[in-house]
C-alpha positions in Angstrom: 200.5 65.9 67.4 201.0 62.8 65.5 204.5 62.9 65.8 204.5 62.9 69.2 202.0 59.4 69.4 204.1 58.0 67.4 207.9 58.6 69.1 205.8 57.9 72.3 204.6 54.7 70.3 208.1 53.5 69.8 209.3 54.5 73.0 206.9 52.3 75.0 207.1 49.0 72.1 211.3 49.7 72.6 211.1 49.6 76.6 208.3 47.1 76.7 209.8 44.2 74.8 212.6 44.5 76.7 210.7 44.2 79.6 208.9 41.4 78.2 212.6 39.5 77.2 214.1 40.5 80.6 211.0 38.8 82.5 211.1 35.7 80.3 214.9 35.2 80.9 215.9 35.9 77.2 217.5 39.3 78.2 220.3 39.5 81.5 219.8 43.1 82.3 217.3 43.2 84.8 216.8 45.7 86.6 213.9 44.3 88.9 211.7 41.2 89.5 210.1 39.0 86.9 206.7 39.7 88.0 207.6 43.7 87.8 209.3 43.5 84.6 206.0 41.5 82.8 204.2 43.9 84.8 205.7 47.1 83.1 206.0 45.0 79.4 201.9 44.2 79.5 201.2 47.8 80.7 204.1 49.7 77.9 202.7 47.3 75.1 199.4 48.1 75.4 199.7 51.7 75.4 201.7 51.5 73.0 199.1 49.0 71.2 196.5 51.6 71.5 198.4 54.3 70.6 199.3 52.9 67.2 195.5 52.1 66.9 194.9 56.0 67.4 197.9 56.7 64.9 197.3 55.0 62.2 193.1 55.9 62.0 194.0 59.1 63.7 190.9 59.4 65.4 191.7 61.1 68.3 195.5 61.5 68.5 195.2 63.5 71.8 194.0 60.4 73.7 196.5 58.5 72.0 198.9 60.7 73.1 198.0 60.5 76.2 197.8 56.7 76.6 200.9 56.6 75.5 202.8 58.8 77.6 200.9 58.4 80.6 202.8 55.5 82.0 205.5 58.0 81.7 204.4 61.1 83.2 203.0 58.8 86.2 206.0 57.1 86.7 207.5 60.6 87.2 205.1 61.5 89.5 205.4 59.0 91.9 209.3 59.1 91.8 209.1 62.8 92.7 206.7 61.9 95.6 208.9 59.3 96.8 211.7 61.5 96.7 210.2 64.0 98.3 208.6 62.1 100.7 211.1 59.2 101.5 213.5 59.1 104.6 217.1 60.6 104.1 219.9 59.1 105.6 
């Protein structure tokens, strides 16, 4: 399971500092506000914070594992809502 925490690890630090350059103006490709991009960097960055914690003691790797790819599987979530519940024209 470890390996898992810690591709899910690099995956949120990767997409989070981008985040965190794109809201600070150091990074042109934004893709959405300021205040959304610091909003995804703070959120990525510390579950990928904790789930290098839970790596690197390996504790619990299952809840590390899950704080780490939870911003994920929720984002997916409410994307498929939206599409399934948005207006189509």
């Amino acid at each position: 399971m470890l390996p898992f925490v810690w591709s899910f690890t690099a995956l949120d630090l990767w997409v989070g500092a981008r985040c965190l350059l794109a809201s600070l103006g150091l990074l042109r490709h934004r893709r959405c506000s300021r205040h959304t991009s610091m909003c995804f960097a703070v959120v990525l960055l510390a579950a990928a914070a904790f789930g290098m914690r839970s790596a690197i003691t390996g504790v619990d790797a299952g809840l590390g594992l899950a704080a780490t790819a939870g911003p994920w599987a929720l984002g997916i979530v409410v994307m498929f809502v939206v599409l399934v519940t948005g207006r189509q024209q």
